[in-house]
C-alpha positions in Angstrom: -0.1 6.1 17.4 2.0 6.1 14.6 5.2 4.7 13.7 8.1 7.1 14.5 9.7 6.7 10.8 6.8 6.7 9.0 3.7 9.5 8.3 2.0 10.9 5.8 -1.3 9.6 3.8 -3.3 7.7 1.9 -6.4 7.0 -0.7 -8.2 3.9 -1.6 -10.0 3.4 -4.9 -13.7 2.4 -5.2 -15.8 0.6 -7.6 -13.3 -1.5 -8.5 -14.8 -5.0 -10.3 -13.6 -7.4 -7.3 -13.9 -11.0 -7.3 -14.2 -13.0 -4.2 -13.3 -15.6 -3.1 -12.4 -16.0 -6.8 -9.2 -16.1 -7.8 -7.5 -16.3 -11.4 -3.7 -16.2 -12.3 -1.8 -17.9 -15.2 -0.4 -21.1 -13.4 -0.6 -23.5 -10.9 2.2 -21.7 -9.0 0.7 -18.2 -9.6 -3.1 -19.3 -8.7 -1.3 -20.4 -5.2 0.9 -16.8 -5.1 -2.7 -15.4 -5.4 -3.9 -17.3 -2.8 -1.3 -17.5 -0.1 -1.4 -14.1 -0.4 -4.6 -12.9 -0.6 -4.5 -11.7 2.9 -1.9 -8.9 1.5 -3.0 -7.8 -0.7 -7.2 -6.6 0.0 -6.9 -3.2 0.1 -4.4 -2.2 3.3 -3.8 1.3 3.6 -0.7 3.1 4.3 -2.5 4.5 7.8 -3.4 1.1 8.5 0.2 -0.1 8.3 1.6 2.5 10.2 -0.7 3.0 13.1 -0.1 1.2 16.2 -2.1 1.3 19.4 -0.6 1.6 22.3 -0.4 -2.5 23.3 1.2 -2.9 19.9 3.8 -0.3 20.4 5.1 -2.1 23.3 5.3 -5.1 22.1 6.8 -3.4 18.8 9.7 -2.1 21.1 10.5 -5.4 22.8 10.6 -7.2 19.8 13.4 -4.0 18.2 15.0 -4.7 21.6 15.4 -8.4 20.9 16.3 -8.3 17.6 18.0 -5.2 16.6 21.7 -6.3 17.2 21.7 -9.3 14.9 20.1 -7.3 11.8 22.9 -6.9 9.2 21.5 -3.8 7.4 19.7 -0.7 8.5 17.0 -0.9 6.9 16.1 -3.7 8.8 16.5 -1.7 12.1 13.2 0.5 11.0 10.5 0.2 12.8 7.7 0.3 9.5 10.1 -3.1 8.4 9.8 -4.8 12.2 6.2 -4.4 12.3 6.0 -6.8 9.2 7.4 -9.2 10.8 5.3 -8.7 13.9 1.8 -8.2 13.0 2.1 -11.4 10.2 3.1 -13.4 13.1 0.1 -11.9 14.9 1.8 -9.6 17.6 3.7 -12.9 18.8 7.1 -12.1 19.7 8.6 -15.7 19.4 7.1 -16.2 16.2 8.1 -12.8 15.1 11.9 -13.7 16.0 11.9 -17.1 14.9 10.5 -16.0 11.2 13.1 -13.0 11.3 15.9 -15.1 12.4 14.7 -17.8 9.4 14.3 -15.1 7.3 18.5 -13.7 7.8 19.7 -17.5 7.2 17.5 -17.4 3.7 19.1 -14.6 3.0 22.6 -15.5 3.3 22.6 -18.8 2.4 20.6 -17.4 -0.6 23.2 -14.8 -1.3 20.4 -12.2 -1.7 22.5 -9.7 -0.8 24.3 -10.0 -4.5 21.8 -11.1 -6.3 21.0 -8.5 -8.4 24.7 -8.0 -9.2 24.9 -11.4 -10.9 24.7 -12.4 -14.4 21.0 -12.9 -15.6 21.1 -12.3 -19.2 20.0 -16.3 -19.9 16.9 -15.3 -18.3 16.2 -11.5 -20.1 17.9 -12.5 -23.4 15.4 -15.5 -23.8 12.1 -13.2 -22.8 11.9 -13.8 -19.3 11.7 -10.9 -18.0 9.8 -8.3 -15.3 9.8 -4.5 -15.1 9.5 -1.9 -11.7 9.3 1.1 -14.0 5.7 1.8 -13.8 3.9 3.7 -11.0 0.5 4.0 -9.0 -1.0 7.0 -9.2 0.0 7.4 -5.4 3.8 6.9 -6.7 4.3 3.2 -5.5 6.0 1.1 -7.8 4.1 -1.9 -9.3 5.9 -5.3 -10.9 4.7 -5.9 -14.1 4.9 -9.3 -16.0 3.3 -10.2 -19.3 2.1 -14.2 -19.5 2.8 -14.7 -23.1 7.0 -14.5 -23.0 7.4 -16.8 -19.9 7.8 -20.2 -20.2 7.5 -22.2 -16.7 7.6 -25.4 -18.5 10.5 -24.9 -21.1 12.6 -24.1 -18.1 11.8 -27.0 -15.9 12.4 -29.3 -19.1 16.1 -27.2 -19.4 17.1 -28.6 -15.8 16.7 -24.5 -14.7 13.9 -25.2 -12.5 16.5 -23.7 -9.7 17.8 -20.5 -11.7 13.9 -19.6 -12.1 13.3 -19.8 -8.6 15.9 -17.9 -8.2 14.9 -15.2 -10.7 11.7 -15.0 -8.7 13.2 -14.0 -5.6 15.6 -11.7 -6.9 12.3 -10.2 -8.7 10.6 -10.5 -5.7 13.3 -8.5 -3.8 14.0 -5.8 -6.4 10.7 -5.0 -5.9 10.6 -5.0 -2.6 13.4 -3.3 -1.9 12.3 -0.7 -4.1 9.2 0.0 -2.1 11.3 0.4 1.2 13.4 2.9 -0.6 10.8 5.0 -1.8 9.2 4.9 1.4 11.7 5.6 3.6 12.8 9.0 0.8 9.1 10.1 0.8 7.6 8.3 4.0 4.1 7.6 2.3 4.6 3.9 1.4 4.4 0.5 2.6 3.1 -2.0 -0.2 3.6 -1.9 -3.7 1.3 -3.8 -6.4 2.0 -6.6 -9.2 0.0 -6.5 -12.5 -0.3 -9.6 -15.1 -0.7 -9.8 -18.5 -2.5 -13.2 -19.2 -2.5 -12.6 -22.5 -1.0 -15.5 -24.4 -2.0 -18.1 -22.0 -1.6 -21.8 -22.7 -2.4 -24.8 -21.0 0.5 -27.3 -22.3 3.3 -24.6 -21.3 1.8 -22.8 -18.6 0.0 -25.5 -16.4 2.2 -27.2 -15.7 2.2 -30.1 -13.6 6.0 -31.1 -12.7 6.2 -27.5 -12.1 4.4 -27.5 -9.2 6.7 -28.7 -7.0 9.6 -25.6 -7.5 5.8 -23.4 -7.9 4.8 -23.9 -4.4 8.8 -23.5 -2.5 8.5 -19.8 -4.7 5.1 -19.0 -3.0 7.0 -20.4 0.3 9.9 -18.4 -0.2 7.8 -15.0 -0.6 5.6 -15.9 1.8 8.1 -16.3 4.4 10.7 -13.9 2.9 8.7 -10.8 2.3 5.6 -10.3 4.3 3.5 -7.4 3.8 5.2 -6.2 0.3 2.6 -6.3 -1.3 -1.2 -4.4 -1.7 -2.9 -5.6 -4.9 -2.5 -8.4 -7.6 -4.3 -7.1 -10.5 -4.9 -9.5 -13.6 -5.8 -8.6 -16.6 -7.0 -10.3 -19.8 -7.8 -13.5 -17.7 -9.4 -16.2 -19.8 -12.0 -18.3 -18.3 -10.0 -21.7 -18.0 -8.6 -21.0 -14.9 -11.8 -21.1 -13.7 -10.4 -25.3 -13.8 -6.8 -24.6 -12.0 -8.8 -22.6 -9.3 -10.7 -25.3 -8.9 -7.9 -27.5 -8.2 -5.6 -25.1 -5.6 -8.0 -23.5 -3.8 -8.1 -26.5 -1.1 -4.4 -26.5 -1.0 -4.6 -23.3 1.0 -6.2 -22.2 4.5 -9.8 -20.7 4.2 -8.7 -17.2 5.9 -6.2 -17.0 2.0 -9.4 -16.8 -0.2 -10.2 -13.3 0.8 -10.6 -11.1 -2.7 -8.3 -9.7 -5.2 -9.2 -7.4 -9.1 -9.0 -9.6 -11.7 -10.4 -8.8 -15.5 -11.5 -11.0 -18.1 -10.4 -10.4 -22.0 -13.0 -7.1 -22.5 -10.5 -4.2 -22.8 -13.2 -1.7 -21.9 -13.7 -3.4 -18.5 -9.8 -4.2 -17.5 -8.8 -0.2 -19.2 -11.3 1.3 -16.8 -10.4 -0.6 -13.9 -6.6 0.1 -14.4 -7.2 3.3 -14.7 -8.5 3.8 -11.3 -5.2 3.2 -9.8 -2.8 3.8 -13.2 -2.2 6.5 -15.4 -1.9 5.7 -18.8 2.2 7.1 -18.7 2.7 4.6 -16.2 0.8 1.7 -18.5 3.0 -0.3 -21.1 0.9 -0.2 -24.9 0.0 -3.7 -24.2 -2.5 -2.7 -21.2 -3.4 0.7 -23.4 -0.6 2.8 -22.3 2.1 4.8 -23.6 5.4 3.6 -21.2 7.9 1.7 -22.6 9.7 0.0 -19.5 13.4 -0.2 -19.5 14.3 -3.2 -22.2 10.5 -3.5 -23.0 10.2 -4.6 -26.7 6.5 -5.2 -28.8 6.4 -7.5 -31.8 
């Protein structure tokens, strides 16, 4: 069975180079993103996400029936965004609620629903900055962030420890948002994808250890804020230190996290011809080989 407001396809790559249970990412805080949510992102398909058997369908329309009145917005009233919040809290409908419910306060006491209307130029004027422009080759949107113009530890140091967590969740939620959009116009989309560029990486600015603390409430907050956004992290260019900071997060996380996710090393013929299973090179910015200069994208 298939959800009512959702149908259509979907193809998985093969032969990607896949890691696991290794993990790689250019911080403390993103080796725990990668982590927490490695369970999102191994390869779900679109079917996957929008078939139901028949069990699950019931208890997908109690939980609609319980919750539908209080949801301010109606794309929270679809079924393909209930079932998020259902299946991560394992078909348990006061679990389900209780995260949902969490999940509205957040929201409002967050002011998400303005976020993206507020004033962010100290963040993009000073190189901190993220890009939805690009596209999968199934015509998902992916986040893209290059390692070597953000700063974690500069901004602690600036007191703006809460304006970058912040940032992250209205990132987090442009992207997200986008993906429900797109799904709901062409109805052949769940999960999107975030790539990083760790090119640029340094130890002194970008493992940093009293950034931990704001690092892990950012994993919490998409963790808890947007389940099941996500397919794939893809790393590229990852240099073999973090061997060292997975060392030192992987116990921080339950086992069932440390599933698999793509991450390439620093050889451009290996990371090219793994993007390009899922990427076409219009979609790519030059710094991963490609020719698509995102909105506000500048190379020196």
């Amino acid at each position: 069975m298939q959800l009512i407001d959702q149908s259509m396809y979907i193809c998985r790559r093969k032969g990607c180079h896949h890691i696991t249970p290794k993990i790689m990412h250019f911080t403390i805080f993103s080796s725990i993103v990668i982590l927490v949510l490695i369970n999102l992102v191994g390869g779900i398909s679109f079917e996957q996400d929008v078939s139901l058997n028949l069990e699950q369908k019931k208890l997908l329309d109690q939980f609609k029936a319980r919750v539908i009145d209080r949801l301010p917005h109606d794309y929270m009233k679809r079924e393909i965004y209930l079932i998020k919040w259902l299946r991560s809290n394992n078909y348990n409908l006061d679990r389900a609620e209780d995260a949902l419910y969490r999940n509205l306060r957040w929201r409002k006491e967050q002011k998400m629903d303005t976020i993206h209307s507020e004033d962010w130029s100290d963040m993009w004027d000073n190189d901190y900055r993220y890009y939805i422009d690009g596209r999968d080759k199934m015509g998902r949107p992916f986040l893209f962030l290059e390692l070597k113009h953000f700063d974690a530890r500069k901004l602690i140091v600036q007191g703006k420890g809460e304006r970058m967590l912040r940032y992250f969740s209205k990132a987090w939620d442009e992207g997200c948002n986008l993906i429900q959009e797109l799904g709901a116009k062409y109805g052949n989309m769940t999960r999107g994808n975030v790539v990083f560029d760790l090119d640029g990486f340094n130890a002194v600015q970008h493992v940093c250890i009293q950034c931990i603390p704001y690092m892990i409430r950012n994993v919490v907050d998409f963790v808890q804020h947007f389940p099941e956004c996500l397919d794939k992290m893809i790393y590229v260019k990852s240099p073999q230190i973090m061997e060292q900071v997975l060392t030192l997060t992987k116990p921080l996380l339950p086992a069932e996290y440390g599933n698999s996710t793509f991450v390439y090393g620093t050889n451009k013929e290996v990371w090219m011809a793994g993007l390009r299973e899922d990427f076409d090179l219009d979609q790519l910015p030059p710094g991963l080989g490609g020719t698509k200069l995102y909105k506000g994208m500048e190379y020196r």
